[in-house]
Jmol script that loads the backbone (N, CA, C; Angstrom):
load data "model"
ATOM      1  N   UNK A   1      57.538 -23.675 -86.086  1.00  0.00           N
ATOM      2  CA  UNK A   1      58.760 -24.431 -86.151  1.00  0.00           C
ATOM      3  C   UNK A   1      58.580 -25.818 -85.538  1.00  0.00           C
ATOM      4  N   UNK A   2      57.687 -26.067 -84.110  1.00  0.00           N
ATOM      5  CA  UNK A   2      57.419 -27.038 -84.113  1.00  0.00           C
ATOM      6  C   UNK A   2      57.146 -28.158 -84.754  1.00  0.00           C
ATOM      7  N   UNK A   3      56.051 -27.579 -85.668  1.00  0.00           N
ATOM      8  CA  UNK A   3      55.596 -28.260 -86.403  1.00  0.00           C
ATOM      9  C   UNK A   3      55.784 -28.843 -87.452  1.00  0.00           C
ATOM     10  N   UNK A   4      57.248 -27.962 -88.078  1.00  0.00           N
ATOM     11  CA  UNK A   4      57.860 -28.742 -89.333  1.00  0.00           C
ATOM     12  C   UNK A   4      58.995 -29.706 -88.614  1.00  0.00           C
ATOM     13  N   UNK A   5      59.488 -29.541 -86.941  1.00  0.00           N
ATOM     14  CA  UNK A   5      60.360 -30.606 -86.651  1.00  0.00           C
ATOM     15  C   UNK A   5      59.894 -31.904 -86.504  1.00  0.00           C
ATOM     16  N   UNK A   6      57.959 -32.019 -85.975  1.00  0.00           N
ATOM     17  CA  UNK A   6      57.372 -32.742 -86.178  1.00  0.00           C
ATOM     18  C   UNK A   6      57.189 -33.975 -87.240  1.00  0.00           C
ATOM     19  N   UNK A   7      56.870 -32.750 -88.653  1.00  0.00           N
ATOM     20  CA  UNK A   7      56.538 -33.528 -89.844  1.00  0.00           C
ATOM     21  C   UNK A   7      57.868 -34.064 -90.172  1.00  0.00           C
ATOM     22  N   UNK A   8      59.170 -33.267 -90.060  1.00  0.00           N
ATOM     23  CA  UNK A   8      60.497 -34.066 -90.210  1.00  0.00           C
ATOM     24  C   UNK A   8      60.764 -35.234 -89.810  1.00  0.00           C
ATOM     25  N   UNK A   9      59.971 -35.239 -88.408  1.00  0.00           N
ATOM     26  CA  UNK A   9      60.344 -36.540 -87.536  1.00  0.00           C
ATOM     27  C   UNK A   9      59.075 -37.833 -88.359  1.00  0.00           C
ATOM     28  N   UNK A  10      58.505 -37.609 -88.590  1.00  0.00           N
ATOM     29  CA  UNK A  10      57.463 -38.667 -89.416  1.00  0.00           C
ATOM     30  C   UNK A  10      57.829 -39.090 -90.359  1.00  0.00           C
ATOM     31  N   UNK A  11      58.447 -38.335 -91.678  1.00  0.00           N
ATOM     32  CA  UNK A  11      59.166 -38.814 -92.092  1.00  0.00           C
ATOM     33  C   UNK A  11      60.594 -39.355 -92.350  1.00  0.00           C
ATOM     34  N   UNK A  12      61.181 -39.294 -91.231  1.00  0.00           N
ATOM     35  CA  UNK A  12      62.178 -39.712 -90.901  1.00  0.00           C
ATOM     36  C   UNK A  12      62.401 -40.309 -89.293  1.00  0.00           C
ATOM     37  N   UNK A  13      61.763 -41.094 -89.015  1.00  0.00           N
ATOM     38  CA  UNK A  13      61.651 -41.984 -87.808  1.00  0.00           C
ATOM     39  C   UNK A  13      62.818 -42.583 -86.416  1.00  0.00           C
ATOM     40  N   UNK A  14      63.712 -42.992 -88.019  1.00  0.00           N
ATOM     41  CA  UNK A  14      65.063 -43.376 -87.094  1.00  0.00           C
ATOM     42  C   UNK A  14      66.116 -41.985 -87.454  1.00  0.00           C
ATOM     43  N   UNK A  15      66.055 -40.877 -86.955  1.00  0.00           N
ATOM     44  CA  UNK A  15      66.200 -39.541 -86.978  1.00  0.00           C
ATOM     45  C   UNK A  15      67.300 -39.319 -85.478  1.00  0.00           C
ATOM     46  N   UNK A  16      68.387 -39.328 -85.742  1.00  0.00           N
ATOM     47  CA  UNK A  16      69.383 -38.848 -84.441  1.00  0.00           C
ATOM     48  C   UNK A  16      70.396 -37.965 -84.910  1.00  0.00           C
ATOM     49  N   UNK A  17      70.628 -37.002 -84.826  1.00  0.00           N
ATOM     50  CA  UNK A  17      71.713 -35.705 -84.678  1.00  0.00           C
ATOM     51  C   UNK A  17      72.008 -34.870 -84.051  1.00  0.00           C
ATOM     52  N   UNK A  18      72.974 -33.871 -83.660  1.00  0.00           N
ATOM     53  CA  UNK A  18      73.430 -33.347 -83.070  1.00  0.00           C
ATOM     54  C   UNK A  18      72.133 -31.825 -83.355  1.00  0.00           C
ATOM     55  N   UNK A  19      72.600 -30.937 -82.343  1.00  0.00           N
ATOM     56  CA  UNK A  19      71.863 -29.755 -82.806  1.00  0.00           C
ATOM     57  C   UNK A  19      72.168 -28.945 -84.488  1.00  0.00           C
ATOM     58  N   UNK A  20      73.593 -29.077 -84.259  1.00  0.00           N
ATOM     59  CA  UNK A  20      74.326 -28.654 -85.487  1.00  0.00           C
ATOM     60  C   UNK A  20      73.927 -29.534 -86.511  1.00  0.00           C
ATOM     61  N   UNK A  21      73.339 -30.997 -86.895  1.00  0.00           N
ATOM     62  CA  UNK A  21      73.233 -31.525 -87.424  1.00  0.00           C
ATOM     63  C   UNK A  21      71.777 -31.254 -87.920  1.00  0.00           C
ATOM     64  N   UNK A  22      70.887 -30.896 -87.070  1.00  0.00           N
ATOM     65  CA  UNK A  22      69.685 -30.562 -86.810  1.00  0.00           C
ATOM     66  C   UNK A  22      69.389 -29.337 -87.746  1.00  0.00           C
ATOM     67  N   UNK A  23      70.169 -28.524 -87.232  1.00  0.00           N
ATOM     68  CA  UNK A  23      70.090 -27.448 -88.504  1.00  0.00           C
ATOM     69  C   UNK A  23      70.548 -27.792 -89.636  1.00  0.00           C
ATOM     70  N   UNK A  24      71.336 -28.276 -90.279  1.00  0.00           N
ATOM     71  CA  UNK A  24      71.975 -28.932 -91.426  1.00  0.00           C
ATOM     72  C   UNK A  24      71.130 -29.744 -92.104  1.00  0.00           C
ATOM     73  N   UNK A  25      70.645 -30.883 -91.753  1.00  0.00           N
ATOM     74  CA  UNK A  25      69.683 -31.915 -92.301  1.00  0.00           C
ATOM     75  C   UNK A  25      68.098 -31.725 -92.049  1.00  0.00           C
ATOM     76  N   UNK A  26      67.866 -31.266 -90.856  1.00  0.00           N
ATOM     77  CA  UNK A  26      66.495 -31.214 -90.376  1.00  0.00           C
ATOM     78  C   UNK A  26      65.532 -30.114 -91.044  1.00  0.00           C
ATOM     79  N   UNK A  27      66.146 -28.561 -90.947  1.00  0.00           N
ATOM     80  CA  UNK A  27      65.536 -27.671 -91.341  1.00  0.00           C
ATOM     81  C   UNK A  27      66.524 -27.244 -92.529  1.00  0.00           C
ATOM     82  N   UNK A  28      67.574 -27.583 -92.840  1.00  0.00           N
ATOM     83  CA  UNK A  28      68.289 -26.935 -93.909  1.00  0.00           C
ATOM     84  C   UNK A  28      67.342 -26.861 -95.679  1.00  0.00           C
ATOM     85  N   UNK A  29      66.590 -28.373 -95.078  1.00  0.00           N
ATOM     86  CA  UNK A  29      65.707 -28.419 -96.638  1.00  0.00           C
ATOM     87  C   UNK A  29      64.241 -27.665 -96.951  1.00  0.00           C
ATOM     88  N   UNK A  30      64.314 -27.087 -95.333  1.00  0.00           N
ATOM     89  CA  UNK A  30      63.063 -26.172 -95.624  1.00  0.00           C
ATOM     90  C   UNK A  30      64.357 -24.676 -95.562  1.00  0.00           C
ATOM     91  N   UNK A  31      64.256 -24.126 -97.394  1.00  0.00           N
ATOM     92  CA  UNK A  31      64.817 -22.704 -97.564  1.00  0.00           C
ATOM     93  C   UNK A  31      63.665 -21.633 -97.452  1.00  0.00           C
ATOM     94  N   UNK A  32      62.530 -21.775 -97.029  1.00  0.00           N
ATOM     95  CA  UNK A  32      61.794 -20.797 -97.025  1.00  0.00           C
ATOM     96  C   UNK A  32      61.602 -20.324 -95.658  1.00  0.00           C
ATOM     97  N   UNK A  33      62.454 -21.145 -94.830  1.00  0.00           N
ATOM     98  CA  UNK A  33      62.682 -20.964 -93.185  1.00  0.00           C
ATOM     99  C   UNK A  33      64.114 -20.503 -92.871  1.00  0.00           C
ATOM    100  N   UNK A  34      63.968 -19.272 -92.110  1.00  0.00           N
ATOM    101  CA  UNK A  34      65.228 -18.327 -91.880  1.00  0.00           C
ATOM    102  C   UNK A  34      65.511 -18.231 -90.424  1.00  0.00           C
ATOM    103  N   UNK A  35      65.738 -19.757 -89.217  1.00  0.00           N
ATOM    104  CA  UNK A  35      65.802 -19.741 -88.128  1.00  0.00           C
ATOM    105  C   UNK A  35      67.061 -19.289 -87.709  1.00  0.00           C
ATOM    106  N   UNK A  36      66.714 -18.453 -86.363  1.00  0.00           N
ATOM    107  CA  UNK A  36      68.127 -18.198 -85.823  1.00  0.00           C
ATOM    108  C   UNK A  36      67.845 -19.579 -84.729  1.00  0.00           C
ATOM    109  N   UNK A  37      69.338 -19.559 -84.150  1.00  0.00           N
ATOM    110  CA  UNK A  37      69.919 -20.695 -83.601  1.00  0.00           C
ATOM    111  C   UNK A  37      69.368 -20.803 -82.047  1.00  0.00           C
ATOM    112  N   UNK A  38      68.989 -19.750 -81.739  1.00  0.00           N
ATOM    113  CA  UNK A  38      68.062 -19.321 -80.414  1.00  0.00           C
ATOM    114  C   UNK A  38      66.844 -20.245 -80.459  1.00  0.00           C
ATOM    115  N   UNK A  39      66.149 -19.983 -81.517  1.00  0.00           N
ATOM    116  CA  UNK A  39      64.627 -20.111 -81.998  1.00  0.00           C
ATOM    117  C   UNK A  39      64.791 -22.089 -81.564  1.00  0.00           C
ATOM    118  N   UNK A  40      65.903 -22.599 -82.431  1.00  0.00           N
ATOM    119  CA  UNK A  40      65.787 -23.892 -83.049  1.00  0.00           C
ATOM    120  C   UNK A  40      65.978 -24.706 -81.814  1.00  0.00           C
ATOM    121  N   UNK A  41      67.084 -24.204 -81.002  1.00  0.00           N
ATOM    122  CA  UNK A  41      66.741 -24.626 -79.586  1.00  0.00           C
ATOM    123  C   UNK A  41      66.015 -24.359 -78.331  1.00  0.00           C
ATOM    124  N   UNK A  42      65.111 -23.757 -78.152  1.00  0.00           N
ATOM    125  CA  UNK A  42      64.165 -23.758 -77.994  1.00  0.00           C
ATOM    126  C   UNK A  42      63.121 -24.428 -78.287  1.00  0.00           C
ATOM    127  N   UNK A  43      63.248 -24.423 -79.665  1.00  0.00           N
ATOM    128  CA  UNK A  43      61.948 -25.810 -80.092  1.00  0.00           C
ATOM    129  C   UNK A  43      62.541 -26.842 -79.716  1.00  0.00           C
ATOM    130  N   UNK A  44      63.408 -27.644 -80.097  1.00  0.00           N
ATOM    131  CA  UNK A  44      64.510 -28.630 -79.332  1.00  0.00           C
ATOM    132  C   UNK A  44      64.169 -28.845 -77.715  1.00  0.00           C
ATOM    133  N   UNK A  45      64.389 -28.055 -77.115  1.00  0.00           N
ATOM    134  CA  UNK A  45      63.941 -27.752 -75.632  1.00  0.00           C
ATOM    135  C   UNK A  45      62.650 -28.033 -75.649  1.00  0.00           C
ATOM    136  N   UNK A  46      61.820 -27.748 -76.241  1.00  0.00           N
ATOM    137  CA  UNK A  46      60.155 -27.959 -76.069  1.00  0.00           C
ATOM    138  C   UNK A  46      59.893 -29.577 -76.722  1.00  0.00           C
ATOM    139  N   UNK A  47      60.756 -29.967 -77.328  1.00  0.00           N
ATOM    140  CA  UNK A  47      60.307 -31.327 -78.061  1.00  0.00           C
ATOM    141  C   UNK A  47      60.774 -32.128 -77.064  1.00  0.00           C
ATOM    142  N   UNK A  48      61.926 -31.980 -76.297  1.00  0.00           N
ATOM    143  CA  UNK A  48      62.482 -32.823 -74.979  1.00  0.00           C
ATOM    144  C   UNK A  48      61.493 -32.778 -73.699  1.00  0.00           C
ATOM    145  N   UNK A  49      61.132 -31.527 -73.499  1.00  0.00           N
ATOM    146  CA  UNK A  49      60.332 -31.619 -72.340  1.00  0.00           C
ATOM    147  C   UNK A  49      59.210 -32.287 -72.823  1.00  0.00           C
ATOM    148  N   UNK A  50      59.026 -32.430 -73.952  1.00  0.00           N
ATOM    149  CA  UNK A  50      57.309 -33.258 -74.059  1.00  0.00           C
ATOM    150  C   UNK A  50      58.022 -35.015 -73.966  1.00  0.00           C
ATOM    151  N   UNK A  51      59.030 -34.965 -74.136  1.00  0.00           N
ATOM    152  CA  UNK A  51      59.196 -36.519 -74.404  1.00  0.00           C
ATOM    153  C   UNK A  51      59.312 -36.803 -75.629  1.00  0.00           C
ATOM    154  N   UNK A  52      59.238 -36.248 -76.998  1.00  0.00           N
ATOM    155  CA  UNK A  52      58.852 -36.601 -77.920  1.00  0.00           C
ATOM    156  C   UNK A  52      60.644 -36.863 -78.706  1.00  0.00           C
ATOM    157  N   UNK A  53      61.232 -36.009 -77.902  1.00  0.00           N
ATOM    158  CA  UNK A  53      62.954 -36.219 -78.474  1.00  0.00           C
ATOM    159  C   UNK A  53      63.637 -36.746 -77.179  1.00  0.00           C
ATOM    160  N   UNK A  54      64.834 -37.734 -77.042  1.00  0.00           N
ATOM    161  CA  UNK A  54      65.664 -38.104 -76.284  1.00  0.00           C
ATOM    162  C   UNK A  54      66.997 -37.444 -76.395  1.00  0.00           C
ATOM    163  N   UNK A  55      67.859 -37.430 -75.301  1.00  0.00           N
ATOM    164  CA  UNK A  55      68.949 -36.763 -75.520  1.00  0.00           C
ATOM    165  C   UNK A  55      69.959 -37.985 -74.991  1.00  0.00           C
ATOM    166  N   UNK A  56      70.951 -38.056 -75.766  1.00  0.00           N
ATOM    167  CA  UNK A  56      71.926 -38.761 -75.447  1.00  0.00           C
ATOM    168  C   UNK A  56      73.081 -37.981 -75.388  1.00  0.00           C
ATOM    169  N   UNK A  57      74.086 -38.031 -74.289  1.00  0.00           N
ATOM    170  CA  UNK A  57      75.543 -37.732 -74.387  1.00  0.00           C
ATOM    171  C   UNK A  57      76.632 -38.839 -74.884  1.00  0.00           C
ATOM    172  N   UNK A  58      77.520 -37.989 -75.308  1.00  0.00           N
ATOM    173  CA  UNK A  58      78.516 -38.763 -76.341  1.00  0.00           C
ATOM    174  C   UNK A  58      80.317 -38.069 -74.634  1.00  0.00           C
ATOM    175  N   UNK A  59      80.930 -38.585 -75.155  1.00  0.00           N
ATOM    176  CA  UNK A  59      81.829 -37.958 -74.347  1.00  0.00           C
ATOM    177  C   UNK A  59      83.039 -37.588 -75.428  1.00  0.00           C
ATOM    178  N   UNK A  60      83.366 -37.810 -76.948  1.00  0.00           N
ATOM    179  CA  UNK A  60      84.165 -37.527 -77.196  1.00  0.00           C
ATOM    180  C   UNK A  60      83.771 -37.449 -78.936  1.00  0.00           C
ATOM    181  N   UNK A  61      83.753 -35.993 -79.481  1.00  0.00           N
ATOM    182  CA  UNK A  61      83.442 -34.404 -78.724  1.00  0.00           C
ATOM    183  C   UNK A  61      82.669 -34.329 -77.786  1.00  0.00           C
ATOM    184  N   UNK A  62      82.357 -34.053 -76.535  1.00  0.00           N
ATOM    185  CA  UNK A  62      81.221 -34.000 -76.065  1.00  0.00           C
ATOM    186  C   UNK A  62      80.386 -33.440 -76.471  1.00  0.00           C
ATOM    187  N   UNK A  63      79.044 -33.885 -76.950  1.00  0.00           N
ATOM    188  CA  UNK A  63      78.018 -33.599 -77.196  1.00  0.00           C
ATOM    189  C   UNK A  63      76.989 -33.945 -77.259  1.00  0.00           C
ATOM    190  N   UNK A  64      75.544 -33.615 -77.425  1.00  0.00           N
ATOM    191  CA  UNK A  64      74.697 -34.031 -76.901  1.00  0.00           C
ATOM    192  C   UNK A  64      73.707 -34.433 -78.494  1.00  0.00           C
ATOM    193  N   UNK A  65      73.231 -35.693 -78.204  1.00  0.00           N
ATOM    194  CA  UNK A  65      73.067 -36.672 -79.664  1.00  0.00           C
ATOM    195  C   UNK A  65      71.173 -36.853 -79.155  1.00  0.00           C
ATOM    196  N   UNK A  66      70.515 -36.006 -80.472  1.00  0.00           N
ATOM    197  CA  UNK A  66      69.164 -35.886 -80.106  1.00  0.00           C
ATOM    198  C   UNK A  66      67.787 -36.886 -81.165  1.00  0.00           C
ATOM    199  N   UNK A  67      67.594 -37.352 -80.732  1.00  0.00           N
ATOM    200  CA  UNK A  67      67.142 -38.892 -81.657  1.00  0.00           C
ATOM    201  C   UNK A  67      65.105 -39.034 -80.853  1.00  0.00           C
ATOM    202  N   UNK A  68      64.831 -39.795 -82.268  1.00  0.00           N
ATOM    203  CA  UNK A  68      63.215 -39.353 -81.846  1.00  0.00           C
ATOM    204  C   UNK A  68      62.756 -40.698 -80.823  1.00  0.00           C
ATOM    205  N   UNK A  69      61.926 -40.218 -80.124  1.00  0.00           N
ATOM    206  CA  UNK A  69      61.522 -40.943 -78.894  1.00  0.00           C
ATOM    207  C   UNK A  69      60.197 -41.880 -79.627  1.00  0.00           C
ATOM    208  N   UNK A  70      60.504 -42.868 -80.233  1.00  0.00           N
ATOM    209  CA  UNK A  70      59.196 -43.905 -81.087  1.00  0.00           C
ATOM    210  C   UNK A  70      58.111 -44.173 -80.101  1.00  0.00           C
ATOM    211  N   UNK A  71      58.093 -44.386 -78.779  1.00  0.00           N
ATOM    212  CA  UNK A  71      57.427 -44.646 -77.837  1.00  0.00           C
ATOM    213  C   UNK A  71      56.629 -43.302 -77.828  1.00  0.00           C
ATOM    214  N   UNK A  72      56.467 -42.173 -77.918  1.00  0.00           N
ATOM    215  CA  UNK A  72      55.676 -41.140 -78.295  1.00  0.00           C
ATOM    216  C   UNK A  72      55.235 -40.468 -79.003  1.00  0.00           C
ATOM    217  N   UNK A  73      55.675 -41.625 -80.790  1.00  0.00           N
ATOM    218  CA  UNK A  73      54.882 -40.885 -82.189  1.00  0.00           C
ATOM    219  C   UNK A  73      53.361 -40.698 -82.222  1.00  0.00           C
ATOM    220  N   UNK A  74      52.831 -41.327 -81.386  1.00  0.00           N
ATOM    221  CA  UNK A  74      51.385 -41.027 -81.321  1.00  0.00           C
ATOM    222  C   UNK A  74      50.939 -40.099 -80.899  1.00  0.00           C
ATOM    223  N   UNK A  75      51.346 -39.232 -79.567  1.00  0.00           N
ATOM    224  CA  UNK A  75      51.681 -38.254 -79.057  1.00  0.00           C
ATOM    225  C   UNK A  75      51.729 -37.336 -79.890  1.00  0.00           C
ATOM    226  N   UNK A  76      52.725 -37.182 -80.704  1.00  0.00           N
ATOM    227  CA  UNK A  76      53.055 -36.333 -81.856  1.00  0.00           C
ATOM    228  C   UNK A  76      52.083 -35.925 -82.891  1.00  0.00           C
ATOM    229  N   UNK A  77      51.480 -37.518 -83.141  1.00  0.00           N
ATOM    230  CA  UNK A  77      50.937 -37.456 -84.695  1.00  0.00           C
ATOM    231  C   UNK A  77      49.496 -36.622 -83.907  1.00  0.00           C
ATOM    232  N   UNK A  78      48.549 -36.841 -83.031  1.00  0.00           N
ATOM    233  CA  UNK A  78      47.721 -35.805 -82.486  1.00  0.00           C
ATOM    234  C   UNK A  78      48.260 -34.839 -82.432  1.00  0.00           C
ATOM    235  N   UNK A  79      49.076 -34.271 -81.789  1.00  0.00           N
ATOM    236  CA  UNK A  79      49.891 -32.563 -81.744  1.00  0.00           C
ATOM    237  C   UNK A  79      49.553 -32.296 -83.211  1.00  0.00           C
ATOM    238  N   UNK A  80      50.290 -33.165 -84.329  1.00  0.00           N
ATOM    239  CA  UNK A  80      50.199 -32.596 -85.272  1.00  0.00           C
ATOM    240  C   UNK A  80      48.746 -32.226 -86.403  1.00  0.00           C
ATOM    241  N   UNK A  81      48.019 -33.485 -85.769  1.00  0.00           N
ATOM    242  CA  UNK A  81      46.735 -33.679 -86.339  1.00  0.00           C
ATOM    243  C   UNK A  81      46.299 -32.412 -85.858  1.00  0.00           C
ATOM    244  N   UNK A  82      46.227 -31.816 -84.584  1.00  0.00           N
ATOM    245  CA  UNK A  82      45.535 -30.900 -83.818  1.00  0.00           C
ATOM    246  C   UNK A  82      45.862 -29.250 -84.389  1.00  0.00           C
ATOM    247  N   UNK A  83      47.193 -29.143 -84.773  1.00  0.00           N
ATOM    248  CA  UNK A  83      47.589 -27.757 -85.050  1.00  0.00           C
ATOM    249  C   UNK A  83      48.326 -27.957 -86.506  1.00  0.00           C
ATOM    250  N   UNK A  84      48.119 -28.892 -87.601  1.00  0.00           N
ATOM    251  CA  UNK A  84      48.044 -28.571 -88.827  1.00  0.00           C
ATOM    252  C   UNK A  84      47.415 -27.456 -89.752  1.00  0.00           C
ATOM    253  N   UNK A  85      46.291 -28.175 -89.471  1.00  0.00           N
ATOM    254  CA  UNK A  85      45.131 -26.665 -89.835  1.00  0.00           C
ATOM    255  C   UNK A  85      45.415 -25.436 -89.645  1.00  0.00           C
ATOM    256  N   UNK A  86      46.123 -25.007 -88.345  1.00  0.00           N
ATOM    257  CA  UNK A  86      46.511 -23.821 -87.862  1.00  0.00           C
ATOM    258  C   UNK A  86      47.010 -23.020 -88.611  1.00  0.00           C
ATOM    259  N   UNK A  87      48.456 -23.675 -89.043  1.00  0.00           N
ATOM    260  CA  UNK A  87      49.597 -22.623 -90.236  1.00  0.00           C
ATOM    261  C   UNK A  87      48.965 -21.876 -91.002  1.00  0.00           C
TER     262      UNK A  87
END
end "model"
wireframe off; spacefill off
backbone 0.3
color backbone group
């Protein structure tokens, strides 16, 4: 799962949504992926702790607005270079 939020984020650079949005636009176009909502944050959680996603708060709905960190696509594009092959 990482790894397709990855390739999402490459091709789509200036990339900011909500979690709910995240599932909707991010993974909604991969149908051969059947994530529960546990799973997706969690990866979410793992893409923040690397730095590779920022979190912004909004105050009205409150919610939390998750947008890609450009200062660490390089970062990424190794992660991804490194565990492509893998799948």
């Amino acid at each position: 799962m990482v790894l397709d939020l990855i390739q999402y984020i490459f091709k789509h650079r200036n990339a900011k949504d909500t979690f709910d949005g995240i599932i909707q636009w991010w993974i909604s176009s991969e149908p051969r992926f059947k994530w529960k909502k546990e799973e997706v944050q969690a990866t979410i959680d793992f893409l923040v702790s690397k730095g590779w996603l920022k979190i912004r708060y909004i105050q009205s709905p409150p919610q939390r607005i998750y947008a890609v960190n450009k200062e660490r696509i390089e970062e990424m594009e190794a992660f991804l270079e490194k565990y492509e092959g893998l799948e």
